[in-house]
C-alpha positions as CSV (number, residue, x, y, z in Angstrom):
1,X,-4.4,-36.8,-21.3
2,X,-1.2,-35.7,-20.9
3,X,-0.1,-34.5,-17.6
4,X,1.6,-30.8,-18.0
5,X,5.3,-30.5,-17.0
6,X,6.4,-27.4,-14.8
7,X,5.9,-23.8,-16.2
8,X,9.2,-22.7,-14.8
9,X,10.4,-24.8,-17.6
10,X,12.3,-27.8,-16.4
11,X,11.5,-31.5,-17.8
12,X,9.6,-32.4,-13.9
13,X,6.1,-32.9,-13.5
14,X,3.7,-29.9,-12.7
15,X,1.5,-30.1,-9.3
16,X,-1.8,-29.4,-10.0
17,X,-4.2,-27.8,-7.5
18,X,-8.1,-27.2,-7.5
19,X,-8.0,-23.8,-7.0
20,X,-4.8,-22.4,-8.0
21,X,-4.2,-24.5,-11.2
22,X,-0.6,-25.5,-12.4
23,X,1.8,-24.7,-9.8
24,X,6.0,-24.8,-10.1
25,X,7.2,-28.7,-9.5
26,X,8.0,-29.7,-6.1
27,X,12.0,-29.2,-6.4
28,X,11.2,-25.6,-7.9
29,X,9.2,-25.0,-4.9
30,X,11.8,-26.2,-2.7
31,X,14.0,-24.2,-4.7
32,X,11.8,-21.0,-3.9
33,X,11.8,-21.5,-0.2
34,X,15.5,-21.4,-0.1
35,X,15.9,-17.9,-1.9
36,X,16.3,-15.0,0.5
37,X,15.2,-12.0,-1.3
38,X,18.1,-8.6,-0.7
39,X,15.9,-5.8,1.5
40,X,16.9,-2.6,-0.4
41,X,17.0,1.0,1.3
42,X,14.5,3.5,-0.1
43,X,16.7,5.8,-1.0
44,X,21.1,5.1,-1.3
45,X,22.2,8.4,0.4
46,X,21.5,10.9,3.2
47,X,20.5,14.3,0.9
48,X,18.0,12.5,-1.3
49,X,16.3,11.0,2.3
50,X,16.6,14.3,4.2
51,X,15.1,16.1,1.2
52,X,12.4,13.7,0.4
53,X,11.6,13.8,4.0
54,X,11.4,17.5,4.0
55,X,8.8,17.3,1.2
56,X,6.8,14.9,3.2
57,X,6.6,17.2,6.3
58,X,5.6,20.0,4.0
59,X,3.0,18.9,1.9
60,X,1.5,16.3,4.4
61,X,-1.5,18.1,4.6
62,X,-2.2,17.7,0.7
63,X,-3.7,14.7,1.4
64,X,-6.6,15.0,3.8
65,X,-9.5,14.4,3.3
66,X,-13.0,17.0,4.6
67,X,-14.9,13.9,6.1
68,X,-13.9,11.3,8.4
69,X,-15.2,7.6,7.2
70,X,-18.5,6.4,7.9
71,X,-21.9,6.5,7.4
72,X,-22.2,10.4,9.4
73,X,-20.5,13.1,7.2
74,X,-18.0,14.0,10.7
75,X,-15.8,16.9,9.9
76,X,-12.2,15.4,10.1
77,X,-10.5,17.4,12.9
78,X,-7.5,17.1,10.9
79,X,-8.6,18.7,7.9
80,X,-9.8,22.1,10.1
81,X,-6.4,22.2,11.9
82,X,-4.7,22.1,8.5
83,X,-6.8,23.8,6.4
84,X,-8.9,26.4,8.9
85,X,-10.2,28.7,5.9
86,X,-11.6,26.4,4.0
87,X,-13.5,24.2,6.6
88,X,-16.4,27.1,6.7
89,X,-16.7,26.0,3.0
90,X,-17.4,22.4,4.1
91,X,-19.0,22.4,7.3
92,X,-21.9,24.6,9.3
93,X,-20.7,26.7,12.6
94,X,-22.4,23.9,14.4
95,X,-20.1,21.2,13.2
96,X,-17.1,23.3,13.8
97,X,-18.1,24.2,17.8
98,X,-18.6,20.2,18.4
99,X,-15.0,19.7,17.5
């Protein structure tokens, strides 16, 4: 059987693992721990950030959800700060008083 050479392409031996397989040769691995990947800002310049951020701040509610997580169907205190009409849609007067 012939032993399978590195799949990043050079001519050196692959390393072979039990669970993960064919992995990169030792000197492309070596290789990899050198490289220092460039951190990149989300956004290059102040308007698109202080716009984008705008957005965020006003549609931040668009997201929540009735129900907290669990087993008990909680009303999310959230959601009935955010959204106060439509909580008596969801929950009873009871479930609204406990919160």
């Amino acid at each position: 059987m012939k032993k399978p050479t590195c799949p990043r392409g050079c001519k050196n031996l692959a390393i072979i693992d039990k669970t993960l397989g064919i992995l990169p040769c030792a000197k492309c691995r070596k290789e990899d721990e050198q490289f220092v990947a460039p951190t990149t800002p989300e956004f290059y310049n102040m308007t698109k950030i202080q716009r984008v951020q705008q957005q965020r701040d006003m549609h931040d509610g668009d997201i929540l959800q009735p129900y907290k997580h669990g087993k008990k169907m909680n009303p999310s205190p959230d959601f009935v700060r955010a959204y106060p009409e439509k909580a008596r849609d969801y929950f009873s007067d009871e479930q609204l008083e406990k919160l």
